[in-house]
Structure formats: structure tokens, C-alpha cells
N, C-alpha and C positions, 0 to 999 in steps of 0.2 A: 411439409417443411416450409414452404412456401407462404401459406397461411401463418403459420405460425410467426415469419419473417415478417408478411407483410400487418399482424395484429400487435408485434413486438412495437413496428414502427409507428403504429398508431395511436399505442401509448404512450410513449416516447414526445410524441407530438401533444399530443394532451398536456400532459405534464408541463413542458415547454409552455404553449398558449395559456393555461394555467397560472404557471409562473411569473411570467411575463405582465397577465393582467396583475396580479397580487403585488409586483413592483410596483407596476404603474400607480397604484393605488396608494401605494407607503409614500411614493414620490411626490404624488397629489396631496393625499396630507400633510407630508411632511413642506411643500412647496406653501399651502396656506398657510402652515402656522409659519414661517420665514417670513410671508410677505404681511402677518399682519403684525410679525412680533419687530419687523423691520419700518413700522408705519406707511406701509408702502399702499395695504388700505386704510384707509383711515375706517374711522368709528361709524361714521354714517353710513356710511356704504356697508359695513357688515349688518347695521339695525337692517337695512333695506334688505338684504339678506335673510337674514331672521326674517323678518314678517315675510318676505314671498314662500318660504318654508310651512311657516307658521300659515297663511293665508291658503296653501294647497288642501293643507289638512284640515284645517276649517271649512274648506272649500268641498270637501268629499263628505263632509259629515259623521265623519268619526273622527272628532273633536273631543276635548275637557275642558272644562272652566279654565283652568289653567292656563289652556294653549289662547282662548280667548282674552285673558286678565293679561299675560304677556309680550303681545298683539298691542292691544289699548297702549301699555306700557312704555312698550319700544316708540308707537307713533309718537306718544309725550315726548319722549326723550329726542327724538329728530328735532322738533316745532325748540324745544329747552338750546340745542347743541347750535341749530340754525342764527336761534334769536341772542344767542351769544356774539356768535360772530357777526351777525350784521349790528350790532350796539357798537364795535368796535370798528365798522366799515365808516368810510367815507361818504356813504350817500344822501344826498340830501333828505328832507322831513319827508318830503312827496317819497320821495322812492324808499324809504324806512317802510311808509306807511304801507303803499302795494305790495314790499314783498313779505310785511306782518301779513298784511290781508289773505296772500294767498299761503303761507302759511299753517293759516286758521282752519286747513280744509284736515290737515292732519290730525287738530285739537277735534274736528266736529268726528273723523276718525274714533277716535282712541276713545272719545266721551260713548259713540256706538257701541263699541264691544263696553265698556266698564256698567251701560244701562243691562247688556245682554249678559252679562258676568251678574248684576245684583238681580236679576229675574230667576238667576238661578240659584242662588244664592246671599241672600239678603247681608251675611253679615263673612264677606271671603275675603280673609286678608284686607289689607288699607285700600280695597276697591271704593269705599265711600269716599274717602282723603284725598284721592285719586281725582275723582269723578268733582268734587269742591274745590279739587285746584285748576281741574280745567275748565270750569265754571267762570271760575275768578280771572284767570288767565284769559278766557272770552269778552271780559267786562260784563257778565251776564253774572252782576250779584245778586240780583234780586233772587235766581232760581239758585242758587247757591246758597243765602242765605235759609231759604225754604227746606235745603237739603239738610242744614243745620238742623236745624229746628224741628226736622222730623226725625234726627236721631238723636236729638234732646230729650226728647217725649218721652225714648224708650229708653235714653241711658239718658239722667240728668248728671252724672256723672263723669261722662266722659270728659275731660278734661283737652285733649287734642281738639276735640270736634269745637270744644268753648273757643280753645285758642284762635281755632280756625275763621269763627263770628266774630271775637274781638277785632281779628284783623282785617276783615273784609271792610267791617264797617269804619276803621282807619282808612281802607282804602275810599271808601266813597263818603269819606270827613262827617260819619257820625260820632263826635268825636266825644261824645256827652254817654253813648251808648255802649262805645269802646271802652269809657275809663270805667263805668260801671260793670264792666264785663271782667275789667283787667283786676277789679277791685275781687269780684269771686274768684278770679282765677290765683289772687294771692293769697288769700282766704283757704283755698284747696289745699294749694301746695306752699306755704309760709317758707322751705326753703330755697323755695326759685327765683334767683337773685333777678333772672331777666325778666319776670311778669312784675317783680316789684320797682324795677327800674321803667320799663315803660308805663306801667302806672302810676307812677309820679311825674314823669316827663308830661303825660297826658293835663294830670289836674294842673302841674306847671303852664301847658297850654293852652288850657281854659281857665284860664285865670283865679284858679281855684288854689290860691299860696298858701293859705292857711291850713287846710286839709293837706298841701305836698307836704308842707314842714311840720305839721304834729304827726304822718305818718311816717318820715325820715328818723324824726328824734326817739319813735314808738318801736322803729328798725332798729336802732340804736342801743335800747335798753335792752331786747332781746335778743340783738347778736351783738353783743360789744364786741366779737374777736374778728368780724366783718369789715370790709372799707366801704363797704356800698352806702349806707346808710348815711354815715359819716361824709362821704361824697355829695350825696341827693344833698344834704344838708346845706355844706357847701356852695352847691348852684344854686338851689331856693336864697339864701344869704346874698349873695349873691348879684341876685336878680333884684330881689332887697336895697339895693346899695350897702348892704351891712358888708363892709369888705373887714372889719376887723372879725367878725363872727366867722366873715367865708375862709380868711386865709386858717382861721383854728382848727374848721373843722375840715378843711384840704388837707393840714398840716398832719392830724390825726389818725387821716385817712393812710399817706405814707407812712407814718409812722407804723400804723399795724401791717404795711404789706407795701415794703419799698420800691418794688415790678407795677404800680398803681398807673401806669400811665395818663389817665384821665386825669386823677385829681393833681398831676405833675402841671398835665396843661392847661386846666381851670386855675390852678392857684395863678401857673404864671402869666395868664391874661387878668387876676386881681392883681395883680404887681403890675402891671403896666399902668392898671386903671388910677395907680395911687402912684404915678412917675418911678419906682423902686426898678428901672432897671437895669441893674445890675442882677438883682433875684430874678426879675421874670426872664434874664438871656440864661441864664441857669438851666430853670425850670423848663425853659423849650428846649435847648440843647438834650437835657433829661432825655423829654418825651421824644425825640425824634431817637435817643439810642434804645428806646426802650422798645420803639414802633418796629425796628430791624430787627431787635434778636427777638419779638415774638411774632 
């Protein structure tokens, strides 16, 4: 009887300690997701969570690509979330630049695993995209560009990876290279209103007017129900001094899509340029209601 008393109470007690942990444990969960759903961690501090997780398992070698490609990813996203806020800090150029510098150690991070991610896997998920933006993000275009280029060879196709060489070389004012890039990439895809707006802005840039405005008026005849075209048109006119031409085809522009805010605000700097202000305090008043509600 005794035994029996004293095995009763030992269950009893199990059960108990049992319990108890299994609370503790709902109370722990349930205590993270409050504190994170309360901002109470912020977003960095949980990446830095993730990866010491992610870093143990890597760290024992029974690992996946996966846990490697999301590792890279999260550091990106630190170095991304960091460099946000310090653009909006107060600190002088000097101290911008030290704390990019030491920043930079997360990019040489994350570019690690995305090298050990395409060894194992040449073509896993936007690891190549990945690895070309923290290239860029290094100032290191030249091995960036390279990286293009070697998956040009094997996809001349891809159209991202072109975007991604277009812009590089904007970044480091190839600008002759860019518009010849931006010119294929319009050519690819004919309805992508943004490759054919930077590719006019570009030959706009390089003083190449006559190519921006027979490709504007060329935009035109093939999307007449478009304001883009009609717009490029407009600034090339514009630049022109042809203000009777610019305000038509600004005019045009609203016409076919009265939410047009650009061509609100091009027109009403040709209305200032020709004294008409009365129209151009319009045309900005326009553009700044137009800039709120979208």
C-alpha cells in the first residue's frame, strides 16, 4: 500500500513538472510573438536571431543550401535596414563613411554564403541577383559586371541580369553603354514603360535628341492610348525650346490619363518659361494634389 502511495505521488509530480514546463513554454512563445508584435524587438535584432540559429546549424554541418542562401540574405538585409537609417542620421560625411565601412563586413558576409550557395548550386533561386547587388553595393563593379556577363553567355536572355548591367554602368557613368543596353532591353520587352523612359532620359543625356524624339514620336504611334511617349516627347520639346510643341504634347499626355503628374509638372514649368502664370500656378498646385493621393 505504501508503494503504491508513494508511486501514485510520483506521478502526480511528473505530471505537475510536466505541466508546468509545457506552460512555460506556451508563455515563452506566446511572450515573443507580444514583444515582437508590440515592436518591442525591433527587426534587426530578430535578423541577428535568425542567423545565430541559422549560423549553429551551418555551424554543425547538417546544413542546406537554403539555410546557407538565408544566412547571406538576412546579413543583406541588416547592412539594407542599418544604411537606411544612418542616410537619415545626423552624422557628419566622416562618420557616414566609418560606419558604411564597418558595415561592409556583413556585405563581405552574405556575398560568403551566396559564393557557397552557387558552388552548390549554380542556378538556386535569385542567388546570382543577390550576390550582383552586393557587388554593386561594394563599389566592386567591375567583378559585378563579370558576374553579368558570365550569365549572359549562358542566358543571353535574361532580361533581369541585362537590367542589372544597364544600371551598374549608370552607376559608374558608362553612360553610352547603359543607353545601348536600355535600347535592348526595350526591344525585349516593348511594353515596359520604365526601360523606355530611362532610355530616353539617357540619349536625352548624351545629347543624342534626335534619336530621343524619333523614339518618343515611334512610342506614340504604337501606343497611342499611352501618356509616356507623349510626355518623353514633351521634355525632348522642350529641351528644344519648342515650348509650343512641349505644351501639346504635355497637354495630350493628360488628356489620355488625367492622374499624369509628371506631365502636370513639365507642362507648368513650360508655362512659367513663356510668363503664363496663371496656368503654370495651376499645373503645380495639380501636381502637388496629385503627389498626396498617390
Amino acid at each position: 500500500m505504501f508503494l503504491k502511495i508513494n508511486k501514485l505521488k510520483f506521478q502526480i509530480r511528473k505530471i505537475i513538472v510536466g505541466s508546468s514546463i509545457f506552460v512555460v513554454l506556451i508563455l515563452l512563445l506566446f511572450g515573443i510573438k507580444w514583444i515582437i508584435s508590440n515592436h518591442l524587438l525591433d527587426s534587426q535584432s530578430a535578423y541577428s536571431l535568425f542567423i545565430l540559429s541559422l549560423s549553429k546549424t551551418i555551424e554543425s554541418g547538417d546544413y542546406s543550401t537554403e539555410d546557407l542562401y538565408w544566412r547571406g540574405t538576412l546579413y543583406r538585409g541588416i547592412v539594407l535596414k542599418k544604411s537606411l537609417k544612418l542616410s537619415k542620421s545626423k552624422y557628419s560625411k566622416e562618420g557616414k563613411d566609418k560606419r558604411t565601412e564597418r558595415l561592409n563586413k556583413y556585405y563581405i558576409l552574405a556575398l560568403n554564403d551566396f559564393n557557397a550557395v552557387l558552388e552548390i548550386d549554380p542556378n538556386y533561386k535569385d542567388t546570382n541577383i543577390q550576390k550582383i547587388d552586393v557587388l554593386t553595393d561594394l563599389k566592386r563593379h567591375d567583378e559585378a559586371l563579370e558576374e553579368c556577363d558570365k550569365i549572359l553567355q549562358g542566358d543571353a536572355e535574361n532580361i533581369k541580369i541585362l537590367e542589372k548591367k544597364a544600371m551598374i554602368n549608370i552607376y559608374i557613368k558608362n553612360l553610352d553603354i547603359a543607353k545601348r543596353l536600355y535600347k535592348e532591353l526595350t526591344e525585349k520587352d516593348e511594353e515596359n514603360i520604365n526601360y523606355f523612359q530611362t532610355y530616353i532620359t539617357l540619349c536625352s543625356i548624351t545629347n543624342d535628341t534626335a534619336t530621343a524624339l524619333n523614339e518618343s514620336l515611334k512610342r506614340i504611334k504604337e501606343y497611342p492610348e499611352q501618356p509616356s511617349g507623349y510626355y518623353q516627347a514633351g521634355c525632348i520639346y522642350s529641351k528644344m525650346k519648342n515650348f509650343h510643341n512641349a505644351l501639346e504634347y504635355f497637354s495630350k499626355a493628360i488628356e489620355i490619363d488625367s492622374t499624369h503628374a509628371p506631365s502636370y509638372q513639365s507642362r507648368s514649368k513650360v508655362y512659367a518659361r513663356i510668363n503664363d502664370k496663371e496656368n503654370a500656378q495651376k499645373d503645380s498646385l495639380k501636381t502637388i494634389e496629385l503627389m498626396k493621393t498617390n
